[in-house]
LOBA-135468 format. One record per residue: residue in one letter; x, y, z of N, C-alpha, C, O in turn. Coordinates in steps of 0.02 Angstrom, whole numbers, plus 50000, padded with zeros to 5 digits. Layout:
AXYZXYZXYZXYZ ...
END
This chain:
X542605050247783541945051147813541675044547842541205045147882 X541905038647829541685033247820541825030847915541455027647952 X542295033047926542595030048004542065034248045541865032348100 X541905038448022541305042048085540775037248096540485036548150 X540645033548039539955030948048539935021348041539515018348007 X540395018348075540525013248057540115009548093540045003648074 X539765011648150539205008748165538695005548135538445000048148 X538465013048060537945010748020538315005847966537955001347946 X538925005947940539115001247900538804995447916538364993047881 X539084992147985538854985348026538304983448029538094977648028 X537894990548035537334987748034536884984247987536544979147994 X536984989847915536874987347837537094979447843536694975147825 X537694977747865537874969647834537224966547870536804964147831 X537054966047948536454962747983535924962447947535614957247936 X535704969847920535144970247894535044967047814534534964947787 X535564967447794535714962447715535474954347734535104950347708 X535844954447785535924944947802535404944247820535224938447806 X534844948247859534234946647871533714944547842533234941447867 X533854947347750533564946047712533774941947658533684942847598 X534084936947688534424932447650534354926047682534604921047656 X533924925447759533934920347791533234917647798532864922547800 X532894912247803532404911347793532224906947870531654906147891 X532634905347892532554900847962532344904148008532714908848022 X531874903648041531554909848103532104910448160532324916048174 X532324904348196532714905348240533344909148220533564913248261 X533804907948138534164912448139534004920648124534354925548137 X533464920348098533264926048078533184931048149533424936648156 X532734926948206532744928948263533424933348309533464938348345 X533954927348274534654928748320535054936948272535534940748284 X534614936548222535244940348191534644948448203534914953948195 X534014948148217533564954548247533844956248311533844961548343 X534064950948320534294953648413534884957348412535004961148460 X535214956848374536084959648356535794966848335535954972048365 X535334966648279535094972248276535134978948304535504983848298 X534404976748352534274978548407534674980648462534624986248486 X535024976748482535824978648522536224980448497536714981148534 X536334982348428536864984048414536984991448433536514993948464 X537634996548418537785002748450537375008448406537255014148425 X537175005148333536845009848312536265013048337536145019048344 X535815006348356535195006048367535385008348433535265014348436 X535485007448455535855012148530535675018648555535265021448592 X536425020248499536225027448495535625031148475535455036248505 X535235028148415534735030348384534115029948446533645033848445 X534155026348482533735025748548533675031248584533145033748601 X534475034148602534805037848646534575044848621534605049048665 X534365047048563534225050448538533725051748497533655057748485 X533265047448466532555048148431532035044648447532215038848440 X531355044748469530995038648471530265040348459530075046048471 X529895036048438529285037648418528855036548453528775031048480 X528415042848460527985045948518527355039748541526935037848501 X527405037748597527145031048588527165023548570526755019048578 X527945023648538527985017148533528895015748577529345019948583 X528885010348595529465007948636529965005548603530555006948616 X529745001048550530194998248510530374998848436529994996648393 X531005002148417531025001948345530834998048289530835000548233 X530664991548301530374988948269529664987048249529444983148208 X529314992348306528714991548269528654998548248528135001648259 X529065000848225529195009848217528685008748113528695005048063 X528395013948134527775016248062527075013048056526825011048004 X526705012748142526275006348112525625010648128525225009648173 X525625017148065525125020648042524545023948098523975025848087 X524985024048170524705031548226525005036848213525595038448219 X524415040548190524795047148167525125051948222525465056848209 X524975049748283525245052448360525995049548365526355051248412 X526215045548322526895042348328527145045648280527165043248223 X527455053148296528045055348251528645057748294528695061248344 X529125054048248529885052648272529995061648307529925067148282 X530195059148375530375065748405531215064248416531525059048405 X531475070648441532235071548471532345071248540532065075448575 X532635067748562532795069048632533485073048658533755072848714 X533635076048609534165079948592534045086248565533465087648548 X534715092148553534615097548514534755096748455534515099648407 X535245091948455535665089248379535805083148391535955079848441 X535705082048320536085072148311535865073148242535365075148211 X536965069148225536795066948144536945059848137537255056248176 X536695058648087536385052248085536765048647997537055052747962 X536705042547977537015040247900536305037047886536015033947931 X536085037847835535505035347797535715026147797536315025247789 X535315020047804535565014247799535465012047730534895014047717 X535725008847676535725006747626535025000847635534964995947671 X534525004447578533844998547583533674994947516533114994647490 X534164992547495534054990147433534634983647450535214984247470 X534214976747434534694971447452534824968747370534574970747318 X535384962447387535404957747323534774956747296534804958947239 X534174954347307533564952547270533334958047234533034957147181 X533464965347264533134972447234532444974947249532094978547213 X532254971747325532024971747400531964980047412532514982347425 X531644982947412531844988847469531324988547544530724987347543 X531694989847600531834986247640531194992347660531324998347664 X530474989247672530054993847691529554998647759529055002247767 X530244995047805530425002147861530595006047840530125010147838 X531235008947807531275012847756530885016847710530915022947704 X530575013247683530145015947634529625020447647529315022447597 X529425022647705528805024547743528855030147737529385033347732 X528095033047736527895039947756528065040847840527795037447884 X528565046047851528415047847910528735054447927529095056747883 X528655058647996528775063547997529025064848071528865060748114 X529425070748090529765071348144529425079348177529075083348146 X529635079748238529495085148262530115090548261530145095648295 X530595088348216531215093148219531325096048156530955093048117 X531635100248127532035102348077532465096848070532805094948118 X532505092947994533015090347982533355090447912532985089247864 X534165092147899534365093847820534555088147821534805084947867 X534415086547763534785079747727535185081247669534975084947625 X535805078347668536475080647628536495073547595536395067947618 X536685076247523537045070147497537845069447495538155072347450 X538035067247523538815067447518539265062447473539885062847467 X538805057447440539115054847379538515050747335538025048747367 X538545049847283538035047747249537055049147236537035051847181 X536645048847250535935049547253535445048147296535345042647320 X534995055347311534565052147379533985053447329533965058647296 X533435047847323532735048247307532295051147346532445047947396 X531775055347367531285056147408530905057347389530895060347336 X530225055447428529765059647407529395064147477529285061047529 X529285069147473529055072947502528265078047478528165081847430 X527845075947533527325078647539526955074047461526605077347422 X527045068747450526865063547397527175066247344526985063247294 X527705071947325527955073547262528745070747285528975071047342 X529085068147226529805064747211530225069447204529975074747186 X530805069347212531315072647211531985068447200532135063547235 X532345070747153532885068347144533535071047174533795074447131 X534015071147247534445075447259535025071847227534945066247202 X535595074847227536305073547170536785076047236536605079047287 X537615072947210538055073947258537955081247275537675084847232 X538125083547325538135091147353537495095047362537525100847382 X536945092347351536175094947340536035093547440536345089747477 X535395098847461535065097347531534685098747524534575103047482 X534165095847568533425098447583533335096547672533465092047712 X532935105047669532765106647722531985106347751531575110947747 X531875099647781530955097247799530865103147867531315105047904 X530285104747869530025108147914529895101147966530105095547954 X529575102748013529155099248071528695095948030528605098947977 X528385091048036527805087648014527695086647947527115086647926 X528115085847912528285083047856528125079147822528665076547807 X527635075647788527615069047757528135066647729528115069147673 X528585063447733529075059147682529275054947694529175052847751 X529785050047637530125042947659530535042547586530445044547528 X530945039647615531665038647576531405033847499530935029947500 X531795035347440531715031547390532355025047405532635024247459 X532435022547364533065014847368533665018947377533905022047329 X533995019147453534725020047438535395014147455535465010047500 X535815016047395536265009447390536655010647405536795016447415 X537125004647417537915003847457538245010747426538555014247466 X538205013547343538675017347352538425023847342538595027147294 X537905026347398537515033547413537895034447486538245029947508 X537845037747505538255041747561537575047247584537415051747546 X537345046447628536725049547656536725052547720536595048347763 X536825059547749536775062147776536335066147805536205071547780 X535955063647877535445067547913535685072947967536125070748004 X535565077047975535565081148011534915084748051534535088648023 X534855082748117534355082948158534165087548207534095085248264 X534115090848204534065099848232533455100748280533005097348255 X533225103748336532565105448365532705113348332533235115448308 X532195116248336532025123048314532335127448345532645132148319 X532245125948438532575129148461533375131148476533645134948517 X533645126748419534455125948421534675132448400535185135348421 X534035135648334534225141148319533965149148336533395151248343 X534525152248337534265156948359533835162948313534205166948284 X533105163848304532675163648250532795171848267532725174148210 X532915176648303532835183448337533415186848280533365191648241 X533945182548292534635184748275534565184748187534555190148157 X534515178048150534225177648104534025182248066534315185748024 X533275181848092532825186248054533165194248034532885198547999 X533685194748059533925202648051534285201847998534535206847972 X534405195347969534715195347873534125191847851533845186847873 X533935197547777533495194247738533805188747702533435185047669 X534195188247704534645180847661534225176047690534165171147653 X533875175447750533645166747795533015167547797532725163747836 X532505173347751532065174147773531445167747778530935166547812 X531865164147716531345157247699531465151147763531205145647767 X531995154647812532165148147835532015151347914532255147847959 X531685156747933531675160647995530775158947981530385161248023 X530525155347927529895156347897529635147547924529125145447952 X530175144647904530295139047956530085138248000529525135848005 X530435139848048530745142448118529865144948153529675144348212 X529585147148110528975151648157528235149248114527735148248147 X528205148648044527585146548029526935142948058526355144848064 X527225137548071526925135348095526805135348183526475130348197 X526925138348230526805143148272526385147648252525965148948295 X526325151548189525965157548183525315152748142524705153648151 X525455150448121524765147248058524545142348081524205138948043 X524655140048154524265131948195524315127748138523835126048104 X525035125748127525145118848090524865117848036524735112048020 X524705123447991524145119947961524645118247876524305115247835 X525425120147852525825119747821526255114847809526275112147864 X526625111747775526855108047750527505112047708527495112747646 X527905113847739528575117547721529245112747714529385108447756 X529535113647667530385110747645530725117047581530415120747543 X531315116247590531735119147550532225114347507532665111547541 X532215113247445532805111947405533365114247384533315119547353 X533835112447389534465117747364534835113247314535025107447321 X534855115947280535305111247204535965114047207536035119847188 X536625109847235537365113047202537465113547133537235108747102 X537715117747099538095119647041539045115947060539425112447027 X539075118547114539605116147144539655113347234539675118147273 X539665107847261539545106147312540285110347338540865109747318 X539905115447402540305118347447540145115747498540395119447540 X539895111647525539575108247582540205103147610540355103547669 X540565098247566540735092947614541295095147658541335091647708 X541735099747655542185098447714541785100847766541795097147815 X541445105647773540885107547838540505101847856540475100847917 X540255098647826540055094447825540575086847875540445083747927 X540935086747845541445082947848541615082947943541535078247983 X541845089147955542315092847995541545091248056541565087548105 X540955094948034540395093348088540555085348111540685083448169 X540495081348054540375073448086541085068248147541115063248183 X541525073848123542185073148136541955073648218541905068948257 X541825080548232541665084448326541365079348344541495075848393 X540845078348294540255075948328540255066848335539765063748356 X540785064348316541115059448329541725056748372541845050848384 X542105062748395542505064448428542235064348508542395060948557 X541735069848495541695072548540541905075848619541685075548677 X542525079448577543005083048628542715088748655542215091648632 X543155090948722542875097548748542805103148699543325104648669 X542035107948680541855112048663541495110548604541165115048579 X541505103448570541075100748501540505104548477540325106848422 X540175104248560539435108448538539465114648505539145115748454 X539855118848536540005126248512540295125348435540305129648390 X540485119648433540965119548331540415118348307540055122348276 X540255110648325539495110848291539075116648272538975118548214 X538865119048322538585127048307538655129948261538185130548221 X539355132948249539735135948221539415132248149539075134648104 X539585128148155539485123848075539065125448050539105128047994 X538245124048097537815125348067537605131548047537125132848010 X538075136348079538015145148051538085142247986537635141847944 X538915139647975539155142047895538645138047854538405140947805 X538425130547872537875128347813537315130947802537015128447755 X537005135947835536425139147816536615145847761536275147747713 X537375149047790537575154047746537675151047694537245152547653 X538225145747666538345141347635537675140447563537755142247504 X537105137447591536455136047583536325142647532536405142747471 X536075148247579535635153447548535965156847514535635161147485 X536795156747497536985162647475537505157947415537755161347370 X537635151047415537705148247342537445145547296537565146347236 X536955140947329536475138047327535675139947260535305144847259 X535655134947223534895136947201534305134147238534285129347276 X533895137547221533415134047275532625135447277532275140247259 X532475128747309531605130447296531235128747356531285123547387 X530795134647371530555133247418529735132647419529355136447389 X529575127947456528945126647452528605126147521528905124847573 X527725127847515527405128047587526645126747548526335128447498 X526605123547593525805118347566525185116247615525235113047667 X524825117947598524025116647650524225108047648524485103747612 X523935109147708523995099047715523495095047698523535089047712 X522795098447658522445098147630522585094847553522305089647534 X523075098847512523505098447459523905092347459523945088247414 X524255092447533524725087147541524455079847523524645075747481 X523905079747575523395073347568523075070647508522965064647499 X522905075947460522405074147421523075071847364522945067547321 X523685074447368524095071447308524365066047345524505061847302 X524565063047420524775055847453524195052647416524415048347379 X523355053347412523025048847383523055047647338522715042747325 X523445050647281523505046247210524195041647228524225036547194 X524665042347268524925034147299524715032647350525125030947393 X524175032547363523615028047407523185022247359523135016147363 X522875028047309522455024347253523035018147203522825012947178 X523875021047199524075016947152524375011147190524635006647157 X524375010747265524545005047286523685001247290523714996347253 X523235001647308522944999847303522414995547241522014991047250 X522614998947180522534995947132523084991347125522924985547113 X523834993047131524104985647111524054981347171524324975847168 X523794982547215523754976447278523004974247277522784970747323 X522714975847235521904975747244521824967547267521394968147310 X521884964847266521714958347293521774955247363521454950547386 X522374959647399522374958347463522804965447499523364965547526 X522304970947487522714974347533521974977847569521394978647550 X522364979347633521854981347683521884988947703522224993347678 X521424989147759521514996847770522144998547834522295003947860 X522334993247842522784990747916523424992747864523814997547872 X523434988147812523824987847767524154993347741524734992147726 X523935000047729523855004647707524085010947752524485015647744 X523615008847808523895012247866524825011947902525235015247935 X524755007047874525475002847901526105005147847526665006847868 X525925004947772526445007547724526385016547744526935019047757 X525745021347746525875026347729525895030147797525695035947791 X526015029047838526085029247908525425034247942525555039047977 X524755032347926524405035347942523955029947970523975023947957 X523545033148011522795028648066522495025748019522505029247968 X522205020648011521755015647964521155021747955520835022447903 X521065026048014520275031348021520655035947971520575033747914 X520905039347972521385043247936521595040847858521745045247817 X521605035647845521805032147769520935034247742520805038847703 X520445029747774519805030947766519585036247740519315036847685 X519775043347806519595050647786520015052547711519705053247658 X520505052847715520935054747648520355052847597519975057247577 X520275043347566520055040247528519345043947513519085044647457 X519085046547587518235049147570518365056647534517975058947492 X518985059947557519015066547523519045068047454518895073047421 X519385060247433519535062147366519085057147313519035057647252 X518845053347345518195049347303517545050247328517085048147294 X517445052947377516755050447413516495046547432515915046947454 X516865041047429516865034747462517165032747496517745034547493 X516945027347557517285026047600517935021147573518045019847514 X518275019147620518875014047592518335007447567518335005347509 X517925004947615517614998847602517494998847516517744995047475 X516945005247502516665003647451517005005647402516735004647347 X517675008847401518255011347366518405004847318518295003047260 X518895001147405519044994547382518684990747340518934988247290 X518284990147350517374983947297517614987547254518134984847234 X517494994547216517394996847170518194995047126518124995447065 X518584994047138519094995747095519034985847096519024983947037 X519014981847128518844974847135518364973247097518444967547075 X517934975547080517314974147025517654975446966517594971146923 X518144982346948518484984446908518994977746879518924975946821 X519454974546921519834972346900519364963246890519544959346846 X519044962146918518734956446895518354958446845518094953146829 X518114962846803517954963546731518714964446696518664962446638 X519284966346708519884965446672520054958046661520124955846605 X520124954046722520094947846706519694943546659519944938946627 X518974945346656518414942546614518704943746541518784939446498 X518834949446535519014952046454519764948746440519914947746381 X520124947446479520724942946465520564936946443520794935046390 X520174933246478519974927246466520354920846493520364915546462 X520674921746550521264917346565521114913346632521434908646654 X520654915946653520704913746722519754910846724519424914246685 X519384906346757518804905646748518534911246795518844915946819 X517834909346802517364913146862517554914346928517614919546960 X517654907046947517914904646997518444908547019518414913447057 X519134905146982519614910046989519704915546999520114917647040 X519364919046965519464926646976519184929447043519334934947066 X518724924647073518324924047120518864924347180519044929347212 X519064918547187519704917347242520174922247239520324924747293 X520434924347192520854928447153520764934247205521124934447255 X520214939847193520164942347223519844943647283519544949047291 X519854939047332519944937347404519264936047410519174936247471 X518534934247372518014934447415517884926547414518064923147366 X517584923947469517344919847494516824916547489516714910547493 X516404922347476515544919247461515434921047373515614926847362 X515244918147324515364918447268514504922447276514504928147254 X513784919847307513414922947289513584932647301513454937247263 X513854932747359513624937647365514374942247286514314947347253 X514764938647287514984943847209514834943847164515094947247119 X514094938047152513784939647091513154946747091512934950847049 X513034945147171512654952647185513064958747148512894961247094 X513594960347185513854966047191514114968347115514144974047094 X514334961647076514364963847001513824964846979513774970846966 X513254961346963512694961446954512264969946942511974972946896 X512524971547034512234980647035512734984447007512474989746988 X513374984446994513924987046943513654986646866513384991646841 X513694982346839513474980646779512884976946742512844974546685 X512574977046777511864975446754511954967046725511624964946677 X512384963446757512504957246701512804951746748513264953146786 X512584946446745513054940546778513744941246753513834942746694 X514464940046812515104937546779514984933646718515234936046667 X514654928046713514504922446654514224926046593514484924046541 X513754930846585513504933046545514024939046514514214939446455 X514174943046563514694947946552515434944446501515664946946450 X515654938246535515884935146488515874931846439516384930246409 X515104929846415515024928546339514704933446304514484931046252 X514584939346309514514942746283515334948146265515304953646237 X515894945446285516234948846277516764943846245517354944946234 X516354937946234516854931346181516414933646112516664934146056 X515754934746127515364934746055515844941846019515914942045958 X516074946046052516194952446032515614958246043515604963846017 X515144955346087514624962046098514744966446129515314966646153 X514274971746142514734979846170514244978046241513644979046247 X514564975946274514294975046351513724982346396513264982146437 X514084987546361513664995146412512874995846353512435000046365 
END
């Protein structure tokens, strides 16, 4: 399987060494290889995000930038994002979503994901099938995971023909939901092997589609008949469909837990940029599920953790001051002050004497 995709091998070594170099100019020379290289090429030739030109500024939280196809099909090798330091490489890591059907196969070792903010663990021979508009992003995959995308437009399949076996009904449900329900869903399918029947189809697809001799498309095809039969009729499986309402309000408890461990310097740019949504959009989420805006979100969990510091006792006033990014010391004695009724200074000797501060 490995010679189909030796592109992405090459590429993994660039992207290792990239993070191993600290010199701008080499760091510079070895983005440009990148960038030119045949992977990134192809991946050009075939995916790009709606609004942006360059892959490298690909996830920077416009929610109008989701990865489209310029194709009916393209498969693709997941890149290994976990370096020597234990880095995961956080292009990778991102929330984001496509306008296509895409299955992802494991073909050797473990794919992490999470989807629609819930985790999933897939195992050799396991797939999942994302609808259109998807929230997700890859967990750490390593040199020895074997990751297989498969990149489909809707219209590849024929949904008419289909629908006349109830065997696909979850996947003809696919195919039209969101058409019938104005987007308003959040659909994927899991399939757990007992026994992986997938890789020589598997195999044999990447083979055409690497080849690419007279009639590929039509095998291809073909293929993707047998992996859907394959799918529904060995396969266990779970299928799920979700208000995007639902979706959002559970992405905000990893909204809220990056934000608490970054509380000291993370922004709403910041935020926007990891979970691939509009800074206005991070905001809205944050107000749905606290009632507060991000601004006063942020203060609030910042007041929070500068009383954790006080009760530690490790760091002075000051410190904790700088610590967590403010500038003007009067105005954070205000803002603690209307939190807790108490100067930082007072709050902290009353919590050396052992008094009950509330």
């Amino acid at each position: 399987m490995e010679r189909y995709f030796e592109a992405s091998t090459e590429i993994e070594k660039s992207v290792e060494l990239l993070y191993q170099i600290e010199d701008k100019e080499e760091r510079q020379l070895v983005l440009e290889k990148i960038f030119t290289s045949s992977y990134m090429k192809e991946y050009r030739d075939h995916q790009h995000m709606r609004g942006i030109h360059h892959f490298e500024n690909f996830g920077k939280g416009d929610p109008d930038n989701i990865c489209e196809l310029n194709t009916d099909f393209f498969i693709n090798r997941g890149i290994c994002n976990v370096f020597p330091n234990g880095e995961q490489n956080i292009v990778q890591a991102k929330y984001h979503k496509h306008n296509f059907i895409e299955f992802i196969y494991v073909y050797r070792g473990q794919y992490i994901q999470f989807i629609n903010g819930v985790k999933y663990v897939h195992n050799k021979g396991d797939m999942c099938i994302l609808n259109t508009n998807v929230p997700h992003r890859d967990g750490p995959i390593h040199r020895t995971d074997f990751i297989i995308y498969l990149c489909v437009e809707k219209k590849y399949f024929n949904k008419e023909q289909l629908a006349k076996d109830k065997l696909y009904k979850e996947f003809v449900w696919l195919l039209s939901n969101q058409e019938e329900r104005q987007n308003t869903n959040r659909d994927y399918i899991c399939f757990r092997a007992k026994e992986d029947k997938l890789s020589e189809v598997i195999k044999a697809m990447a083979k055409e589609y690497h080849e690419k001799l007279p009639g590929y498309q039509n095998l291809i095809k073909g293929y993707m008949e047998r992996v859907l039969y394959t799918l529904f009729t060995y396969y266990e499986r779970e299928f799920v469909s979700e208000q995007i309402e639902k979706v959002e309000n559970r992405i905000f408890l990893e909204i809220d837990t990056v934000m608490r461990r970054k509380v000291e310097d993370i922004t709403r740019y910041g935020l926007a940029d990891l979970f691939y949504y509009s800074p206005d959009h991070i905001n809205r989420i944050i107000k749905q599920n606290t009632g507060e805006t991000y601004s006063a979100y942020i203060k609030q969990l910042r007041l929070e953790k500068a009383r954790e510091l006080l009760i530690e006792d490790k760091l002075s006033i000051n410190e904790i001051i700088k610590r967590l990014g403010y500038n003007n010391k009067t105005y954070f004695y205000k803002i603690f002050v209307s939190k807790y009724n108490l100067t930082p200074k007072v709050y902290k000797e009353r919590i050396i004497d052992g008094k009950n501060t509330y």
